[in-house]
C-alpha positions in Angstrom: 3.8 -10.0 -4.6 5.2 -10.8 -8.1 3.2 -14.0 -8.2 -0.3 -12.4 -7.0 -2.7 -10.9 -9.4 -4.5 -7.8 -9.0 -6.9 -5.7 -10.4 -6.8 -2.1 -11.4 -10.0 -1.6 -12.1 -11.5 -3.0 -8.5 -9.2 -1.7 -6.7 -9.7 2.0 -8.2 -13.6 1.4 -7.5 -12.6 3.5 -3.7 -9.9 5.4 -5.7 -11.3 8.9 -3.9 -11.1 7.2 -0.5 -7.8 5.2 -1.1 -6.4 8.5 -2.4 -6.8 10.4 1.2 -3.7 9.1 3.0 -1.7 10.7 0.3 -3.5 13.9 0.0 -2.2 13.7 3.9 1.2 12.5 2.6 2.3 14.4 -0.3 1.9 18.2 1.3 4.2 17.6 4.0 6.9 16.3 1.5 10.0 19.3 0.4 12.5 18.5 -1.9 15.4 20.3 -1.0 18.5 18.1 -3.5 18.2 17.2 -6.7 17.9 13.6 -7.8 14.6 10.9 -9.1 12.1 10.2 -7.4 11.1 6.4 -7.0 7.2 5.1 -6.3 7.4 2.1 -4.9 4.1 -0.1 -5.6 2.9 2.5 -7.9 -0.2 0.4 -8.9 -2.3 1.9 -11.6 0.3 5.1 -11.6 -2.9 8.0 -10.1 -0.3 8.8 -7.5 2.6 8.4 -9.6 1.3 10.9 -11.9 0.5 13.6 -8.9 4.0 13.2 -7.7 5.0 14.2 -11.2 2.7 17.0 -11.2 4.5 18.4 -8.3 7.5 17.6 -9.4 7.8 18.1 -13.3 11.4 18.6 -13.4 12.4 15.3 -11.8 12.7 12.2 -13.4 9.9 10.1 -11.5 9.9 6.4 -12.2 6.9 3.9 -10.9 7.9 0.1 -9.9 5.2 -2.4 -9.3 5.9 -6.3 -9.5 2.2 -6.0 -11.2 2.1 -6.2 -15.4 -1.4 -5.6 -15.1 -1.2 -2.4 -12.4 1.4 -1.2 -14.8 -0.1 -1.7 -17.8 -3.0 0.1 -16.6 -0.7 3.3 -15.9 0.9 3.2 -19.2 -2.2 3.1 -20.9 -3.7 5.9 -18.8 -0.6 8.2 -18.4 1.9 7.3 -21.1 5.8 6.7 -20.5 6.8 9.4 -21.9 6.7 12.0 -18.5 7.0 8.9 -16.2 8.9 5.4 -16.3 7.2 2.4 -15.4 9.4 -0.2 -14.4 8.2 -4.5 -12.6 10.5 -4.9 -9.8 10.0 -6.7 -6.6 10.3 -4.0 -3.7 12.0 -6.5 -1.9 14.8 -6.4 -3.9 14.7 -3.1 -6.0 18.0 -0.9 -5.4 17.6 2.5 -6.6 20.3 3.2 -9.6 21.9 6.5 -8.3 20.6 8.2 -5.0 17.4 9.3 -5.1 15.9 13.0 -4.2 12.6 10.9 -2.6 12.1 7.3 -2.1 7.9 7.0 -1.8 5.7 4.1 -1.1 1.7 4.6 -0.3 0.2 1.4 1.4 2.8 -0.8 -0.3 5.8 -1.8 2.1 3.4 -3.8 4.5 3.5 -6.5 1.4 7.0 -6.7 1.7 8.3 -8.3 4.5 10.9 -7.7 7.3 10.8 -4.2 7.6 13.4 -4.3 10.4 15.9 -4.6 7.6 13.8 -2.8 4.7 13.3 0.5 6.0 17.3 0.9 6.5 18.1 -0.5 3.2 15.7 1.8 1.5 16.8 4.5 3.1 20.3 4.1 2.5 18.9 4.5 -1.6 18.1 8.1 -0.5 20.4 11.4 -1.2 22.1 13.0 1.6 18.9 15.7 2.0 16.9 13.4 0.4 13.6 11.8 2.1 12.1 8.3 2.3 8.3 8.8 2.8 5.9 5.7 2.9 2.6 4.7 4.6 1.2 1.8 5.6 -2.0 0.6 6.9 -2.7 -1.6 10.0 -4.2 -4.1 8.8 -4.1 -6.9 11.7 -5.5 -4.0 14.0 -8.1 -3.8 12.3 -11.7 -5.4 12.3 -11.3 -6.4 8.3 -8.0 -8.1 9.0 -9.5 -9.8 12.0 -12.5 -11.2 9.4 -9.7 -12.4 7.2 -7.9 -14.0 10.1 -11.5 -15.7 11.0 -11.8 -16.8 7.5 -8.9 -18.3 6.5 -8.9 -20.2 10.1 -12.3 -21.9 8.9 -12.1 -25.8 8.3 -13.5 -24.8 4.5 -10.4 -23.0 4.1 -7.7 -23.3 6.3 -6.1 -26.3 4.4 -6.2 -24.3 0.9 -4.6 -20.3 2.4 -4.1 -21.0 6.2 -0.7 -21.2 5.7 -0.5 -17.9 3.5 0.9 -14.6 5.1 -0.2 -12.2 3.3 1.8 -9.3 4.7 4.0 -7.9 7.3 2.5 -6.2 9.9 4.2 -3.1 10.2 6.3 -1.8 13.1 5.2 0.4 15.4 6.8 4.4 15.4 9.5 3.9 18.0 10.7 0.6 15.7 10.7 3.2 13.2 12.0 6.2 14.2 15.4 3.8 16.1 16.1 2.2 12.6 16.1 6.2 11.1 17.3 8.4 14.0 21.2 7.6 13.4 21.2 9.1 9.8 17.8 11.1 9.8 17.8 14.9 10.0 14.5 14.7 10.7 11.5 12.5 11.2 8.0 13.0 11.2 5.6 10.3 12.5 2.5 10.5 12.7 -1.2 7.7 12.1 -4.3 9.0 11.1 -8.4 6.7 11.4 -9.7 7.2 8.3 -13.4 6.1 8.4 -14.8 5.4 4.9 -18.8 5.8 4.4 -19.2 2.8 2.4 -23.0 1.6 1.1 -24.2 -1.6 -0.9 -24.6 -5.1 -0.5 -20.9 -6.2 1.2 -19.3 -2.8 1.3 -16.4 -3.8 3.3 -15.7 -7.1 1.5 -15.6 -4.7 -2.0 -12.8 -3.1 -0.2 -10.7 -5.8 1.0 -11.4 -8.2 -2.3 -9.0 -5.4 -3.9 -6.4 -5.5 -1.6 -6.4 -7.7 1.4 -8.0 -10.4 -0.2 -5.4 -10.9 -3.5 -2.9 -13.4 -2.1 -5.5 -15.8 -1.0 -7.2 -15.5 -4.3 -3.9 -15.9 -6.1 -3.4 -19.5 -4.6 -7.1 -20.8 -4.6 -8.4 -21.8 -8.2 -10.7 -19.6 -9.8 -13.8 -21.6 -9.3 -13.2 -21.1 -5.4 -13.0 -17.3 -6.4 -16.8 -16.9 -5.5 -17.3 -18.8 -2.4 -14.4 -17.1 -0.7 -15.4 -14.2 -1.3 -19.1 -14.7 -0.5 -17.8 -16.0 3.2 -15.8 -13.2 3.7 -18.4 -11.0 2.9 -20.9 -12.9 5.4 -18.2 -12.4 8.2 -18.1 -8.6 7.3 -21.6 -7.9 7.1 -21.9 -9.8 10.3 -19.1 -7.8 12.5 -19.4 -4.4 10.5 -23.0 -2.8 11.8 -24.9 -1.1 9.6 -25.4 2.5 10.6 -29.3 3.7 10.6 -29.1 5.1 7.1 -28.1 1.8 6.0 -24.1 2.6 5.5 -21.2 1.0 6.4 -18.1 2.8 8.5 -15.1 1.0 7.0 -11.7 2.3 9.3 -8.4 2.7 8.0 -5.8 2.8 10.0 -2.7 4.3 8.6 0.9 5.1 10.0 2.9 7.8 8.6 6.6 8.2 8.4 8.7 10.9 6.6 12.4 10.9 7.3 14.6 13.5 5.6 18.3 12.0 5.5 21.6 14.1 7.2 23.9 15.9 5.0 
């Protein structure tokens, strides 16, 4: 992820939409020990800065491996209240044990989750809680368009050979590498179906997010024709719906593991 580049203002052009999973997320979250809180892939800090609002007694630090996602947070919430830290998720170790280890739709970038999820949530206080969600992205009909894509002889020798994420487990993968130190956990996957409208609605989305490692290796003057192929695949396998709207579905899978004393 460190080597990718994203940008904060695209991908906060849905920010209403992208914010739902965690409206789901954060109410179901208690905070019953004391210790930080650590966001991991804060992006441009808007979540960051509602965990803080719920939480202004805790120290609540952000990481990102993105300058430009965190510079965007600094300059819209300070560092004052929050600390905004680069770190690779991948390799981050939380300093002292945390009260709540957090991640919205950022693990699936990191991979090996069969060894991740334990490892973060040995970072967590006894009492503490390791809460993340992550979207299914290869489930989904806009990861099958990037599959078709990048499998495309105009492509395939530039990004076929990119990976852009882990697919993420499934909940009984989950809930075995929790259950032996987990009080409790609560699973749980929600459809989220976006009303999207204009010319490539779905290919807006996905440019933002899905999109970034291939546009990260190609050189910028491929920037445009990429994108304009995805977006022909979209428009062609997302119908339009008879106001002219576009359904985009989200798929997200929700875990929230509060640790044994």
């Amino acid at each position: 992820m460190s080597t990718q580049n994203w940008n904060p203002e695209l991908y906060l052009r849905y920010a209403v939409y992208r914010a739902r999973p965690a409206d789901d997320l954060l109410p179901r979250l208690a905070l019953k020990v004391p210790g930080d809180i650590y966001d991991l892939g804060c992006g441009p800090g808007t979540l960051t800065k509602r965990i803080k609002d719920k939480w202004p007694d805790r120290r609540v630090t952000g990481i990102d491996a993105s300058p430009d996602m965190l510079a965007d947070a600094r300059k819209k919430f300070g560092d004052a209240d929050i600390a905004w830290t680069q770190g690779d998720i991948a390799t981050w170790r939380a300093p002292t044990p945390a009260a709540l280890v957090f991640a919205n739709a950022s693990l699936h970038w990191v991979a090996d989750h069969v060894n991740l999820i334990p490892r973060l949530f040995s970072f967590v206080a006894l009492g503490g809680v390791l809460a993340f969600q992550v979207p299914w992205s290869a489930r989904a009909l806009y990861g099958k368009c990037i599959a078709e894509l990048i499998a495309a002889p105009r492509w395939r020798a530039k990004v076929g050979h990119i990976e852009p994420h882990e697919e993420p487990l499934d909940e009984g993968a989950y809930y075995d590498l929790l259950c032996d130190d987990a009080l409790s956990i609560d699973i749980w996957h929600t459809n989220y179906a976006h009303v999207l409208e204009g010319e490539a609605p779905a290919a807006d989305w996905v440019r933002s997010t899905g999109l970034v490692p291939f546009l990260s290796a190609l050189p910028e003057e491929d920037h445009p024709a990429f994108v304009a192929d995805y977006a022909a695949i979209t428009n062609r396998v997302y119908p339009r719906q008879k106001d002219g709207r576009v359904l985009f579905t989200m798929m997200r899978l929700f875990v929230v593991a509060e640790k044994k004393i």
